[in-house]
Structures are given as C-alpha cells and as structure tokens.
C-alpha beads as a LAMMPS data file, in Angstrom:
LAMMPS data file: protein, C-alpha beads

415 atoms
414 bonds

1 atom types
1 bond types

-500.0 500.0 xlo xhi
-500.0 500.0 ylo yhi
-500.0 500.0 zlo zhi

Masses

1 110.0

Atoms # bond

1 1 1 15.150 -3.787 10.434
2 1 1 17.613 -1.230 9.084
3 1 1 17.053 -1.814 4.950
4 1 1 20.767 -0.286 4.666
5 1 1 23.846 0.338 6.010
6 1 1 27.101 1.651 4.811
7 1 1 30.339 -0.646 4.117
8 1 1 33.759 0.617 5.619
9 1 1 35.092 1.376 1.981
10 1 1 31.958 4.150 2.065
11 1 1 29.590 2.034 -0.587
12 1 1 26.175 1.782 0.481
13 1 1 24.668 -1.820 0.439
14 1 1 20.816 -3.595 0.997
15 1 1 21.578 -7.061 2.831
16 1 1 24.629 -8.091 1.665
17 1 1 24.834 -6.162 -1.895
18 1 1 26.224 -2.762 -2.791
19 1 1 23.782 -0.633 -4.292
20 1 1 26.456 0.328 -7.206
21 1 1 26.117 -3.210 -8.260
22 1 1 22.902 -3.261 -8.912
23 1 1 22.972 -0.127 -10.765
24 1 1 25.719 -0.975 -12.669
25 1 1 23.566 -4.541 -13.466
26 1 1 19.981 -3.181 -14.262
27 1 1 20.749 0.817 -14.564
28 1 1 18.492 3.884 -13.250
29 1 1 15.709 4.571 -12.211
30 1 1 15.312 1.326 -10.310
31 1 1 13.153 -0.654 -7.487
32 1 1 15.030 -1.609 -5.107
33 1 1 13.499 -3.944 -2.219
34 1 1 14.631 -6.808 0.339
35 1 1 13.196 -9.640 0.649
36 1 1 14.581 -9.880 4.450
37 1 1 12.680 -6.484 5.446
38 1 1 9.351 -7.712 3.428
39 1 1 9.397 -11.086 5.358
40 1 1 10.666 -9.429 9.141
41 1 1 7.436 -6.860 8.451
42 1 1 4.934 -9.671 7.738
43 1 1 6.468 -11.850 10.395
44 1 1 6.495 -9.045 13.032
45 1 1 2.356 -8.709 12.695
46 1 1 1.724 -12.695 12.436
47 1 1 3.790 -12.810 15.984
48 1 1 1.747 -10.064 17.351
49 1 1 -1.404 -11.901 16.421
50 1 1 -0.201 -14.972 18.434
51 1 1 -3.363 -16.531 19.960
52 1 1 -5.752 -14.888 18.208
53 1 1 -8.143 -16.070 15.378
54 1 1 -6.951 -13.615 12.592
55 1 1 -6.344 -12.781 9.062
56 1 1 -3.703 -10.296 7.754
57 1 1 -4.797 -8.984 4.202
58 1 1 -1.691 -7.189 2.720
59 1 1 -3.185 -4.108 0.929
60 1 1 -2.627 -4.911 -2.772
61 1 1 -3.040 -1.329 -3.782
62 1 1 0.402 -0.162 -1.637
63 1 1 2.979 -2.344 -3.848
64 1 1 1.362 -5.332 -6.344
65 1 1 4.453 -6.715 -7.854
66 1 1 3.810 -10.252 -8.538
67 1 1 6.750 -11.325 -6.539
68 1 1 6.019 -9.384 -3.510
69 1 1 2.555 -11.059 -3.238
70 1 1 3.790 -14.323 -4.087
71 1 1 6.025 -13.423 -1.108
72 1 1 3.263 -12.619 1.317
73 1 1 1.308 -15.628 -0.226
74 1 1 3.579 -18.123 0.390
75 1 1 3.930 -16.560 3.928
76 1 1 0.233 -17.210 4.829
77 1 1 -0.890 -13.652 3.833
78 1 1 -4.839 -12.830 2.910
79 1 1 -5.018 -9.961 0.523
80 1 1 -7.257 -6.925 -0.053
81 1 1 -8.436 -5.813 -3.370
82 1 1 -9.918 -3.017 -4.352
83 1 1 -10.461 -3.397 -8.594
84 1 1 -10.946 -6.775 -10.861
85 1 1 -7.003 -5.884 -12.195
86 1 1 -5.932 -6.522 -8.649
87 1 1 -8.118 -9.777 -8.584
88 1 1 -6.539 -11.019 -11.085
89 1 1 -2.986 -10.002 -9.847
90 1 1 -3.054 -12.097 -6.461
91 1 1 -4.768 -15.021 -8.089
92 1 1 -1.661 -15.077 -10.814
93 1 1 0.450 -14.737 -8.264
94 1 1 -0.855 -17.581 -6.324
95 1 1 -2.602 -15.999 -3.587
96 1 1 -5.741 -18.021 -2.203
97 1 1 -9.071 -16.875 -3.030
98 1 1 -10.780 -17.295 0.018
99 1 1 -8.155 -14.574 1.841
100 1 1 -9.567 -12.020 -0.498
101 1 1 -11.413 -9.402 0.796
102 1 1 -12.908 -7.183 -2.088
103 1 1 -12.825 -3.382 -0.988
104 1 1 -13.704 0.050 -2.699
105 1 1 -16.705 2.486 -3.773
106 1 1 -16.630 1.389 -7.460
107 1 1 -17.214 -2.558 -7.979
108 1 1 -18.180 -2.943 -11.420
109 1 1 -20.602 -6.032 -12.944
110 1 1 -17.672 -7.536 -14.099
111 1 1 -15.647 -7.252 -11.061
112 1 1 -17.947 -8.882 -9.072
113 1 1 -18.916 -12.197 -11.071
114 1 1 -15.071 -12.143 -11.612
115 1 1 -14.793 -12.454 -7.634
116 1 1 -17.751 -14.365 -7.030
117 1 1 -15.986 -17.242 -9.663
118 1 1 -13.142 -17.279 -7.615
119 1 1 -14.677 -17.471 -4.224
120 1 1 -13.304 -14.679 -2.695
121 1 1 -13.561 -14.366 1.206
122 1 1 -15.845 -11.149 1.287
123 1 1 -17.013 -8.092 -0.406
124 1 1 -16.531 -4.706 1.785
125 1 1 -19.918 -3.086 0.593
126 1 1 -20.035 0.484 0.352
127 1 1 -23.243 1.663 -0.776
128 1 1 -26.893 0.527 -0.658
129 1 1 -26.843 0.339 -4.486
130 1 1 -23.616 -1.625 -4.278
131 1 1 -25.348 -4.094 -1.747
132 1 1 -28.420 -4.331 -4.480
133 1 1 -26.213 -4.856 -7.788
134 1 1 -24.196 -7.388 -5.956
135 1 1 -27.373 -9.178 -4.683
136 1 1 -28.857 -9.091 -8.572
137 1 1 -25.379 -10.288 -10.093
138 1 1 -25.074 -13.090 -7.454
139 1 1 -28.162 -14.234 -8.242
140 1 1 -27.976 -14.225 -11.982
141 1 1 -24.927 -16.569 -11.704
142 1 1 -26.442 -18.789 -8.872
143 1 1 -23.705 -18.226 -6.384
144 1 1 -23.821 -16.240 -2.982
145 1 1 -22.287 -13.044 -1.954
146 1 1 -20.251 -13.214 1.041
147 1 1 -20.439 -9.336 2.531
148 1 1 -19.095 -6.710 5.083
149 1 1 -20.858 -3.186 5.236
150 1 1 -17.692 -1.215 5.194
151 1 1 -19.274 1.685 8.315
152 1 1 -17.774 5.108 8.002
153 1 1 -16.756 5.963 11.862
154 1 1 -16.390 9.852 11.485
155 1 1 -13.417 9.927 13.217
156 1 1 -10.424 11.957 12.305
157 1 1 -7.624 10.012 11.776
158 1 1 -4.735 13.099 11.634
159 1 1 -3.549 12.256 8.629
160 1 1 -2.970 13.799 4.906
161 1 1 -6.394 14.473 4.242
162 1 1 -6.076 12.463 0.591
163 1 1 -5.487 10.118 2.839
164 1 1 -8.068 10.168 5.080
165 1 1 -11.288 7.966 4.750
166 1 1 -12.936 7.480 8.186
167 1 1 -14.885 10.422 7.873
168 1 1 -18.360 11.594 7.029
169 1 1 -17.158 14.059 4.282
170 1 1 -15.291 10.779 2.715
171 1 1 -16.958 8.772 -0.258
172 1 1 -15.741 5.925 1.590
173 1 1 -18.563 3.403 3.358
174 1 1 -21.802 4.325 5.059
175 1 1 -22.760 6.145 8.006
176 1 1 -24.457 4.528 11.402
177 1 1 -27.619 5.964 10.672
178 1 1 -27.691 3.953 7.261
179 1 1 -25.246 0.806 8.419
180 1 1 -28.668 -0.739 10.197
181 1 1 -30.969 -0.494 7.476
182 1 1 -28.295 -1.509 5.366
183 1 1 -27.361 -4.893 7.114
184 1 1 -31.640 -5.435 7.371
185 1 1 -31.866 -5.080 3.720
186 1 1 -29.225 -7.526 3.087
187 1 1 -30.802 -10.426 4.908
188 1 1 -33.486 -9.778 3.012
189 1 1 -31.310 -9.631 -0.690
190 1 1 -31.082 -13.346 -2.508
191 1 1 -28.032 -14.460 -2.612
192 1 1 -26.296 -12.548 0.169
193 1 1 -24.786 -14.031 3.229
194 1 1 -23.809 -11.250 5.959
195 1 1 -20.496 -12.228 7.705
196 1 1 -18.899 -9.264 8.772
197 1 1 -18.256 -5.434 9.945
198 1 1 -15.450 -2.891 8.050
199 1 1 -14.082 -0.355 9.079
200 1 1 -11.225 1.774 7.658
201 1 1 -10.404 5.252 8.688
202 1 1 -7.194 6.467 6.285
203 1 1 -3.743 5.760 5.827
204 1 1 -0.151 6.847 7.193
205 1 1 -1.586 6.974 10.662
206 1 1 1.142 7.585 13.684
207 1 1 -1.327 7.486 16.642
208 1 1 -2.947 4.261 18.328
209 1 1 -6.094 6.532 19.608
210 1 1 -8.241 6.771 16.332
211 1 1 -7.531 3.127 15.885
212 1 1 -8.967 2.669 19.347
213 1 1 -12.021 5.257 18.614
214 1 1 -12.363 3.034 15.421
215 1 1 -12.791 0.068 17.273
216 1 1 -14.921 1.381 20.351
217 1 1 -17.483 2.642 17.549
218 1 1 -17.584 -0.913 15.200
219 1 1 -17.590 -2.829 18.800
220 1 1 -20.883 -0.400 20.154
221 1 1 -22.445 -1.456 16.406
222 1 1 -21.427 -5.024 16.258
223 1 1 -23.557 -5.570 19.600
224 1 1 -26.299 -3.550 18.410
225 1 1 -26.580 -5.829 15.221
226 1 1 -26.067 -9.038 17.775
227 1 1 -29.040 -7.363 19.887
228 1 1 -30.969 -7.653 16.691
229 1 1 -30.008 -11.143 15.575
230 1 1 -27.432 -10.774 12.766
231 1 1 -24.305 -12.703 13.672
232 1 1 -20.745 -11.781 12.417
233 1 1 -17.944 -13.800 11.400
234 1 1 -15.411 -11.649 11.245
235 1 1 -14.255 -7.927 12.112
236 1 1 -12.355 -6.460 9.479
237 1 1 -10.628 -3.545 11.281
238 1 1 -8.973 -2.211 8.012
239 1 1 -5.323 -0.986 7.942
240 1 1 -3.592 2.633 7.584
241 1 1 -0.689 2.297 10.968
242 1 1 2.261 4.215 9.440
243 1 1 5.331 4.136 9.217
244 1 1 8.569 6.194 9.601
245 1 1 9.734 8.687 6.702
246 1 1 11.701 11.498 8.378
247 1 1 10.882 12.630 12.198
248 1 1 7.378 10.313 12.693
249 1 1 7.463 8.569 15.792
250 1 1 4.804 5.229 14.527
251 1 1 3.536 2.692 16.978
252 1 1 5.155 -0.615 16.986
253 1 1 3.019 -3.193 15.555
254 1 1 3.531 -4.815 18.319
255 1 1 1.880 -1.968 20.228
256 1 1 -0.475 -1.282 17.968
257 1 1 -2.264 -4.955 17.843
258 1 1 -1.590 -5.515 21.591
259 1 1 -3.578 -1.978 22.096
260 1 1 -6.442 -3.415 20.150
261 1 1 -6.672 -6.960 21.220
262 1 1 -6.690 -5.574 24.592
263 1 1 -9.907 -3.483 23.541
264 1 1 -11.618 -6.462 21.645
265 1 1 -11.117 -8.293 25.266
266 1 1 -12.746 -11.622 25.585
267 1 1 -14.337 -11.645 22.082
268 1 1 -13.538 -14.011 20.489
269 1 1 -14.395 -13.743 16.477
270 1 1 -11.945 -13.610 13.800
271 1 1 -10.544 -10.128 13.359
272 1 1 -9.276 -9.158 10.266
273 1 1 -6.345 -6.366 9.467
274 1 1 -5.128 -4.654 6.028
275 1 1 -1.855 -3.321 6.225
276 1 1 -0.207 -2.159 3.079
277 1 1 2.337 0.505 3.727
278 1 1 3.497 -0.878 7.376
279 1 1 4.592 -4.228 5.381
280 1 1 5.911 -2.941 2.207
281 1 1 6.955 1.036 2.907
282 1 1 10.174 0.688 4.529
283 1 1 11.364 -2.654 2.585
284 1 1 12.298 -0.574 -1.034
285 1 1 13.519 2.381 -2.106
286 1 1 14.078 4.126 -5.524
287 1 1 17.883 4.172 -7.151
288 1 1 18.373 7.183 -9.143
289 1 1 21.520 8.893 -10.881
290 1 1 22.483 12.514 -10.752
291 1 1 22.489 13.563 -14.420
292 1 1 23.504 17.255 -13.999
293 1 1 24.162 19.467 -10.760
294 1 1 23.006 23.272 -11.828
295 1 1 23.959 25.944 -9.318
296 1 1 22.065 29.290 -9.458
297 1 1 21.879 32.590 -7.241
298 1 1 18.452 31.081 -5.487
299 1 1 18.027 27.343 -5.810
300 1 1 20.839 24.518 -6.469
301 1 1 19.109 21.375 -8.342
302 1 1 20.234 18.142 -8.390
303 1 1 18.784 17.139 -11.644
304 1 1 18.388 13.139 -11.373
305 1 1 17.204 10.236 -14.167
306 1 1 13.929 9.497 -11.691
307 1 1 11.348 12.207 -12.106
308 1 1 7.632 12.457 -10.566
309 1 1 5.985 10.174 -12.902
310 1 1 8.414 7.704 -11.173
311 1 1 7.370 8.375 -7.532
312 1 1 4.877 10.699 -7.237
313 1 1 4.291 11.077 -3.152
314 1 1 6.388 14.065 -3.008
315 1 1 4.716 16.159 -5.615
316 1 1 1.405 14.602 -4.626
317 1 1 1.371 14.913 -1.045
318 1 1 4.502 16.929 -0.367
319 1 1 5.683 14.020 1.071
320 1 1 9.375 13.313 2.732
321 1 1 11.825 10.446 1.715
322 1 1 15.078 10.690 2.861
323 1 1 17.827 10.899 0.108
324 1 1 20.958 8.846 0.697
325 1 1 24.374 9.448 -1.416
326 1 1 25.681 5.990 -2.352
327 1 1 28.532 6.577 -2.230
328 1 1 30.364 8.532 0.592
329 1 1 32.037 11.879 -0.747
330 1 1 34.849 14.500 0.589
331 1 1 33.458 17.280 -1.399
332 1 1 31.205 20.045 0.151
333 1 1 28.074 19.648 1.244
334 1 1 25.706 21.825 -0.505
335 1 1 21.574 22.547 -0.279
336 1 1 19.758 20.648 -3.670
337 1 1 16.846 20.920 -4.749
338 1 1 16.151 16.860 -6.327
339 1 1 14.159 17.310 -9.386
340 1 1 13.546 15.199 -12.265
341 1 1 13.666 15.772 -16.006
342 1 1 9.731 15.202 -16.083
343 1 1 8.268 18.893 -17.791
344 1 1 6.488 20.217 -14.539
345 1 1 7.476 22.632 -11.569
346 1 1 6.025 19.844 -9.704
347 1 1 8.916 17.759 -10.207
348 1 1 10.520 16.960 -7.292
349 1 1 11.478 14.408 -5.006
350 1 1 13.610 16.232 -2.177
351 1 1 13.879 20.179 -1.936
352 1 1 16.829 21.531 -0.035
353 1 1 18.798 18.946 1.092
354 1 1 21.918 19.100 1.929
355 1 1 24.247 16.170 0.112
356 1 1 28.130 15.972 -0.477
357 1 1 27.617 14.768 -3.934
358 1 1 29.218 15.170 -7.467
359 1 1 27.390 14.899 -11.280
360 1 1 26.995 11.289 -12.128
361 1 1 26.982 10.139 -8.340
362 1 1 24.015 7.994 -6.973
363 1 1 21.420 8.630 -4.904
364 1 1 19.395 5.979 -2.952
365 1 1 15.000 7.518 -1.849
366 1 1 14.619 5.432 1.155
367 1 1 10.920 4.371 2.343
368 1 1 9.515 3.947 -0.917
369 1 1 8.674 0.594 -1.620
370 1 1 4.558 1.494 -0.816
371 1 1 2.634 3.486 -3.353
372 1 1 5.579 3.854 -5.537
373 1 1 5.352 1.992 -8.571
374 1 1 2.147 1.351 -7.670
375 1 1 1.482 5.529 -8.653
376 1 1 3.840 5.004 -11.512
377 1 1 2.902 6.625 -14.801
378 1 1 4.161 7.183 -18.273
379 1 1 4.326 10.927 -18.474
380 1 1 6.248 12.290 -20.834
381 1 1 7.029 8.893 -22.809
382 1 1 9.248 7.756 -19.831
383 1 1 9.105 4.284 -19.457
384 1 1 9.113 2.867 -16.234
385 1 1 11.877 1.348 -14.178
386 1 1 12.767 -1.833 -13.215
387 1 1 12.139 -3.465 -10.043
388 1 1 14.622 -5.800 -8.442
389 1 1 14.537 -7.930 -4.645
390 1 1 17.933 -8.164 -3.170
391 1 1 17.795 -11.769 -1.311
392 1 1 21.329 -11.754 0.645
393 1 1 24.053 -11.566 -1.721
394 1 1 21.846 -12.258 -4.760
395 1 1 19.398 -9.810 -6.629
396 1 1 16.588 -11.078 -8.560
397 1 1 15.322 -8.933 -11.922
398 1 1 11.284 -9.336 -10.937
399 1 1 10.209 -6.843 -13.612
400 1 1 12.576 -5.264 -16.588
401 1 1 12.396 -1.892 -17.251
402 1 1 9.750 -1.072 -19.582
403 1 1 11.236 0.026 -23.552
404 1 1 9.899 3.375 -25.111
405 1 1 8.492 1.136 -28.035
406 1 1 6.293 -0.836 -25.866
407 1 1 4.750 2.383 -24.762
408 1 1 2.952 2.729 -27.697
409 1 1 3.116 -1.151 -29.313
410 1 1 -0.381 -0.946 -28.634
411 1 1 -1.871 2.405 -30.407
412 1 1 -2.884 2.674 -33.879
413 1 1 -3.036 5.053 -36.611
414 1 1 -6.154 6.333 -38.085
415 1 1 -6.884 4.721 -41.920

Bonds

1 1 1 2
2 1 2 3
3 1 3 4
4 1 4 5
5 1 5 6
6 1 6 7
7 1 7 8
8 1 8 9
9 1 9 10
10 1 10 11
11 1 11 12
12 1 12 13
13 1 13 14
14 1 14 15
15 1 15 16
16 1 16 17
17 1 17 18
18 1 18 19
19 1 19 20
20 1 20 21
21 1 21 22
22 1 22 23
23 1 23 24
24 1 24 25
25 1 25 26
26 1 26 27
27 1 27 28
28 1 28 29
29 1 29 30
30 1 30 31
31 1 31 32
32 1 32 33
33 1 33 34
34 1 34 35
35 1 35 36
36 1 36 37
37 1 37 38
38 1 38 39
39 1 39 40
40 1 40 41
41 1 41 42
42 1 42 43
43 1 43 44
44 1 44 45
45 1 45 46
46 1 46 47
47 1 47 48
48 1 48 49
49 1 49 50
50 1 50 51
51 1 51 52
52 1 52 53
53 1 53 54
54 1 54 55
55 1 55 56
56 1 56 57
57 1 57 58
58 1 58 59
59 1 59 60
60 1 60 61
61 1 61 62
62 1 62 63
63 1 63 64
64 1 64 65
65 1 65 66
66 1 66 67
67 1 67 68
68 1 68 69
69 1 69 70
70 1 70 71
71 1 71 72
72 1 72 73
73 1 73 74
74 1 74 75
75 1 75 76
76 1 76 77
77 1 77 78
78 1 78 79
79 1 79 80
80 1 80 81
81 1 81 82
82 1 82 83
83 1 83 84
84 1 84 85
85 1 85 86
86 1 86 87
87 1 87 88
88 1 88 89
89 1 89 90
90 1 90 91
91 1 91 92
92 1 92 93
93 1 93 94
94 1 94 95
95 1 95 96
96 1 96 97
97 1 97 98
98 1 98 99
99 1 99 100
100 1 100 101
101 1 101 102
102 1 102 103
103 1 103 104
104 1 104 105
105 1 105 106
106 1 106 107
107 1 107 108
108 1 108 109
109 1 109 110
110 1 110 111
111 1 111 112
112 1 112 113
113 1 113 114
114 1 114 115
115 1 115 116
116 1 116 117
117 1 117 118
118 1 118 119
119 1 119 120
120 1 120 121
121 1 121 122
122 1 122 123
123 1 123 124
124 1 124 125
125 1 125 126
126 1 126 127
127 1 127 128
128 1 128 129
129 1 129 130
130 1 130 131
131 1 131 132
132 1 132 133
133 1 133 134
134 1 134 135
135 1 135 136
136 1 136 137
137 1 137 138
138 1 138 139
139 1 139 140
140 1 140 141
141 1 141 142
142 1 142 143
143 1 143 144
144 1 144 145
145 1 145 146
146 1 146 147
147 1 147 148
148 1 148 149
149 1 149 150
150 1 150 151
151 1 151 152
152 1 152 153
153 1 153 154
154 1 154 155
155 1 155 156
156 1 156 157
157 1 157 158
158 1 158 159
159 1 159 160
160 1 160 161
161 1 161 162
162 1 162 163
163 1 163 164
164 1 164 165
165 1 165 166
166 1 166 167
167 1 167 168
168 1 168 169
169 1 169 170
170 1 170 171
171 1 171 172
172 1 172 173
173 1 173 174
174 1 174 175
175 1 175 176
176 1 176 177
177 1 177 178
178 1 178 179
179 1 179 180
180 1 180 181
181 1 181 182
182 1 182 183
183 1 183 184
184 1 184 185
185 1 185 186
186 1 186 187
187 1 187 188
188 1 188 189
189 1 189 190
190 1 190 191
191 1 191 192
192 1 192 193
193 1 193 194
194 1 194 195
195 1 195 196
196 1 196 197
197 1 197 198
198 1 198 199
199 1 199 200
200 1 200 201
201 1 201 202
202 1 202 203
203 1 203 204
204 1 204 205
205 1 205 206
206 1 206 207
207 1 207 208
208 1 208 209
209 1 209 210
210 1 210 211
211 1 211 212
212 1 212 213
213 1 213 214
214 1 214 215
215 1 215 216
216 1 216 217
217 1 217 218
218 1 218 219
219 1 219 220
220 1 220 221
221 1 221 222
222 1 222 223
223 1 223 224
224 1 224 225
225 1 225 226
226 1 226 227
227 1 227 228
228 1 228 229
229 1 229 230
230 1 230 231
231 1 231 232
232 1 232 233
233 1 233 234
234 1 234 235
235 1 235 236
236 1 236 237
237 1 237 238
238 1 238 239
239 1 239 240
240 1 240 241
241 1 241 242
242 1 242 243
243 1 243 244
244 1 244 245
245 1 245 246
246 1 246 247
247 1 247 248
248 1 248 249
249 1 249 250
250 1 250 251
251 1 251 252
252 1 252 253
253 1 253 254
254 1 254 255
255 1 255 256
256 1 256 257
257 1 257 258
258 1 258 259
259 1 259 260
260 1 260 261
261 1 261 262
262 1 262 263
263 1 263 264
264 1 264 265
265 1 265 266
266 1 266 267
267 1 267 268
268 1 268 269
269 1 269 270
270 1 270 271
271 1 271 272
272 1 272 273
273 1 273 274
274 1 274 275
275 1 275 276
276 1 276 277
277 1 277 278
278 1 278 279
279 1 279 280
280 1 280 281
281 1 281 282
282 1 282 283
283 1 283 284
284 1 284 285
285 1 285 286
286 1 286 287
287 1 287 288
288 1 288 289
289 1 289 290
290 1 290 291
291 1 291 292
292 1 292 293
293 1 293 294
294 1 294 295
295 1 295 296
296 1 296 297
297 1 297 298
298 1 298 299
299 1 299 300
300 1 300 301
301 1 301 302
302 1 302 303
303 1 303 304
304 1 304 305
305 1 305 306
306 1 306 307
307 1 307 308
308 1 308 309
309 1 309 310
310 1 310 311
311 1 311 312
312 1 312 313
313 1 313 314
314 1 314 315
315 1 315 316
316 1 316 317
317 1 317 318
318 1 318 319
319 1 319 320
320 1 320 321
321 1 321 322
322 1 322 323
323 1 323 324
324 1 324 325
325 1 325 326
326 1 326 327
327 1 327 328
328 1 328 329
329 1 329 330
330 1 330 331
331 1 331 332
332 1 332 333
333 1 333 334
334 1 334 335
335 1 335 336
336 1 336 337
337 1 337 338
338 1 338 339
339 1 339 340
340 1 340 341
341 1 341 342
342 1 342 343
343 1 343 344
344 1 344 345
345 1 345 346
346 1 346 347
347 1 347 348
348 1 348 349
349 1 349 350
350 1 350 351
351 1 351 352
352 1 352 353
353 1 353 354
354 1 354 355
355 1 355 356
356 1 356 357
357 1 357 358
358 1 358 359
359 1 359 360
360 1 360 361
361 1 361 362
362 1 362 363
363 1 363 364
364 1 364 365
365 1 365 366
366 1 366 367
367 1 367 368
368 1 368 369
369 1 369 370
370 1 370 371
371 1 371 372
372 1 372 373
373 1 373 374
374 1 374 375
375 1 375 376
376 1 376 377
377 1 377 378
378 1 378 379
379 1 379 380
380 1 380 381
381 1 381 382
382 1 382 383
383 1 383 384
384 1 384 385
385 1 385 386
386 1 386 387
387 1 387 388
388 1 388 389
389 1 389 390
390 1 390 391
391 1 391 392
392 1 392 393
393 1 393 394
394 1 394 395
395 1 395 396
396 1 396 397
397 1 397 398
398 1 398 399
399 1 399 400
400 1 400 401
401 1 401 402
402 1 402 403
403 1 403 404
404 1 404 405
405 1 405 406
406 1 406 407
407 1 407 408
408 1 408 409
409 1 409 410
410 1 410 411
411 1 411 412
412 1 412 413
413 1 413 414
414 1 414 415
C-alpha cells in the first residue's frame, strides 16, 4: 500500500492525517509510521504462506520499537534476535519466547543463559567455538540448547556489499566443508538438541535467483545430513527480499515465497523466514524541517533539523530515499543538496534534488521506517527524535523525543 498521498488542498497526509499535524503536535525530526502499512506487510507474507507449516520471524534488528513488535506479536509474528538487548526487547514487548530464533557471530555467556531461561525457539550457531560455549553454558544451568548451524552458501547475493553475508569472505556462518563436522560434533555436545539448517545470504535483495541458489544449496545439505541420520525440524531460510527506494523493481512477496515453496516441493518440514526491511521499510518515514535554504555558485543546500546521526543509510551506504515536500508549492523548483546540521561532509540525506520548496517548509524521507532509528546515534549531543504510529485519523506518541539532559543524566565527574 501507498503510505501517502496528497489531499486536494496540496497537504500531504499518512492514512487519514496530515503530516503538518503531526509536526505541529510532536515537532522535528520525527518517526513517522502506519500502523495500516505495518499490518498489510505482515499480512501479505502470512497469506503467501497459506498451507504451509511456517514461522515468520520479523528481524528485530531492522526497526525494534516496542510498539512495532507488540504489533507483529499480537499478529502471530516469531522474531529474530541477534544480541541479549534485543532479547529482552521482544520479551517486554510481549513477544513469545519460543518464536525466538537467536542469530549472530557474537553470543556472549550472558546472552545465552539469558535465552536459554526464556526458552527461546533456537540458536543460529555460527562457529564451532560458539557450538562448544553454548554446549558448556547449557550444561552448567541444566537446560538444553535448541540449535541451527547457520551454513554460509557462497553465493552472491548482488547487493551493497555491507550488506552482503552469504559469502565465504563474510564472518557470517560456516562453510560446507565445516557444516558436517559441525552438526557431528553437536550430537555429540551435552545439552544440545539439533533441530535445524540457516541460511542467510544479505539484505536489500531485488532478485528471486540467489534466494533460489540459497535454497538448492541448504536442500543438497539437508539430505546429506538426512543420509547420515540427523533429522531437522525446521529450515530457517533467513530473510534480506528488498524493497523499493527509488527505481528497484523487488519481487512480490507473493512471488518470492511462491518461487520457493515451489522449490521446497513436497517437503514437508517447517520452514522458517526473517524478514525485517520487507515488513517495516516502506511503513515509516522521517519528518524533517527546512531550517535554512543557502544558494551558492556550485551546490544549493537545503539545510534541514534531521542530520546523519538521525538516519544514517545515505551517508553509510549512499543510499536513496525519496524526499517529499509537504506541502505543495508555486515557487521554482530548484536542485538541493539535503544536509543536516550534524559537523561532517558526510551529512546528507538527498544530494541534488530538485524540490519547489521555501525556508521553514517540510519535508517528508519516505522508505525509512527499517534501519532508521534502529542506526540512530547521539552525535554531536543531538538527541533523538520521536517516533509516532498514525492509526487512521489518530496518532499515537510511542516514544518522546529524547531531552539533551538525559544525554548525559548518566555520566559522572571525576572526584
């Protein structure tokens, strides 16, 4: 679904609210997302998974505002985790333990007794020494690790490469030469229970094909490891379909699963799916204000309130969102550069675009609601913004913008 649309008097609205009163309500920078798009994205892969045994994990790390998993939560959704801080986000925000799939290079000690407490679905194991501390901390609580050797594919999934993790150059999971030993060695561990095969190859991904080449590679190992005797549960084919920013031409979900489940064929174990961005991407968007419009004999910047530290994809990854006016103007339309305040050439969140805008207008960054505020910092002392759902005609405050004083209500002087 569209996430907005312009009124006949010009004013641009989410649902049924006009983006100038929510400004006006909670200021700039701000969140902005819809609870209708969040719900028709979850809802669009649950109907594509009609008839199937399957589990859709919403990737935490993409957006984890409390209310958006609640959201998912109360929707059905399974979630995947990749720190203890996200743990303990889903559980607050009433997600179910035994949806959680624990993923990521890193697991600390603590992370892991905190998810073995909770009873967490599965670990995605990484690494042989992973697989051993996991077994040892298990077993020094007296409760059993559920786990899935995430199995690096090699295969090139055209993306950004920061964003690419299916292949061998990665850090991410373990080649096929050591997935074998790897699953041996854990039915041999105390207090491990195999149930399951990963696989994740990167994010932002517009083509079915490495999705399929995924699959044909996990499917080839998964009968190897039945040849051998070690049963699965579940495949966990990860997430990473994209979505559209500018020009992109993504798969329908609806394409996407029926590609796959076409692929699986008549197997029938549970398959699992992560998607992050294709749920939450095109739902929000960041609010910002023009503060100053500075002309000069190369460059014309835009200088607005939100700055990199806000959302940090374009200086990042170079990375396209498309920059709405909120308000429809008769002046000319001129080339900006968008640039925020923040003390860095970096800066930017749009270069040369063309906008009929005036000083003080707003502007709307659409296609931000994933790995926005998630990427948030403080830089420069700048707290964060607020984030706000619309829900129809009413708008619901689900985090206030942070204060400058609680930046540093927690540092101390030296005696």
């Amino acid at each position: 679904m569209s996430l907005t649309y312009f009124r006949e008097d010009g004013a641009l609205c989410v649902e049924s609210l006009p983006l100038e009163t929510i400004a006006g309500q909670y200021g700039t920078p701000c969140w902005v997302y819809s609870r209708a798009a969040l719900e028709a994205a979850y809802r669009e892969f649950e109907q594509a998974c009609a008839g199937r045994e399957t589990l859709i994990c919403y990737a935490v790390k993409a957006n984890s505002n409390l209310a958006i998993l609640n959201l998912f939560a109360r929707l059905g959704a399974g979630f995947d985790i990749v720190s203890g801080g996200e743990l303990a986000r889903v559980l607050a925000a009433g997600g179910a333990a035994h949806k959680i799939v624990f993923s990521g290079v890193g697991k600390t000690e603590t992370e892991m007794r905190a998810a073995l407490a909770a009873g967490i679905l599965c670990f995605n194991v990484e690494s042989e020494p992973e697989l051993e501390r996991l077994s040892r901390v298990a077993d020094d609580i007296g409760l059993t690790a559920p786990v899935s050797i995430r199995v690096n594919p090699d295969i090139d999934a055209k993306t950004h490469p920061y964003i690419a993790t299916g292949l061998s150059e990665n850090k991410f999971g373990v080649g096929y030469e050591e997935a074998l030993p790897l699953y041996r060695k854990a039915l041999r561990l105390p207090r491990v229970r195999v149930v399951g095969i990963d696989v994740h190859i990167g994010s932002q991904i517009t083509a079915i094909e490495p999705f399929l080449a995924a699959l044909d590679r996990v499917l080839e190992f998964a009968d190897v490891l039945d040849a051998t005797g070690i049963r699965l549960e579940h495949l966990d084919l990860g997430g990473g379909l994209g979505i559209r920013y500018r020009d992109e031409e993504a798969p329908a979900v609806s394409d996407y699963l029926a590609r796959l489940f076409s692929a699986l064929g008549e197997r029938r174990v549970k398959i699992l799916f992560e998607p992050g961005r294709a749920l939450v991407g095109n739902a929000g968007m960041l609010l910002t204000r023009i503060e100053y419009l500075k002309r000069g004999p190369v460059k014309n910047f835009a200088v607005v309130d939100a700055a990199m530290n806000d959302l940090l994809r374009p200086a990042l990854y170079r990375a396209w969102h498309d920059i709405v006016p909120v308000r429809r103007r008769t002046v000319e339309r001129v080339d900006w550069d968008v640039v925020g305040p923040v003390c860095e050439s970096a800066d930017f969140l749009g270069l040369e675009r063309p906008l009929a805008v005036e000083q003080g207008d707003l502007l709307a960054l659409l296609s931000a609601g994933a790995y926005g505020m998630s990427m948030s910092s403080n830089y420069n002392s700048r707290p964060r913004p607020a984030e706000v759902i619309v829900d129809g005609a009413a708008v619901h405050l689900v985090r206030p913008r942070e204060s400058v004083e609680s930046l540093f209500a927690s540092e101390r002087f030296l005696p």
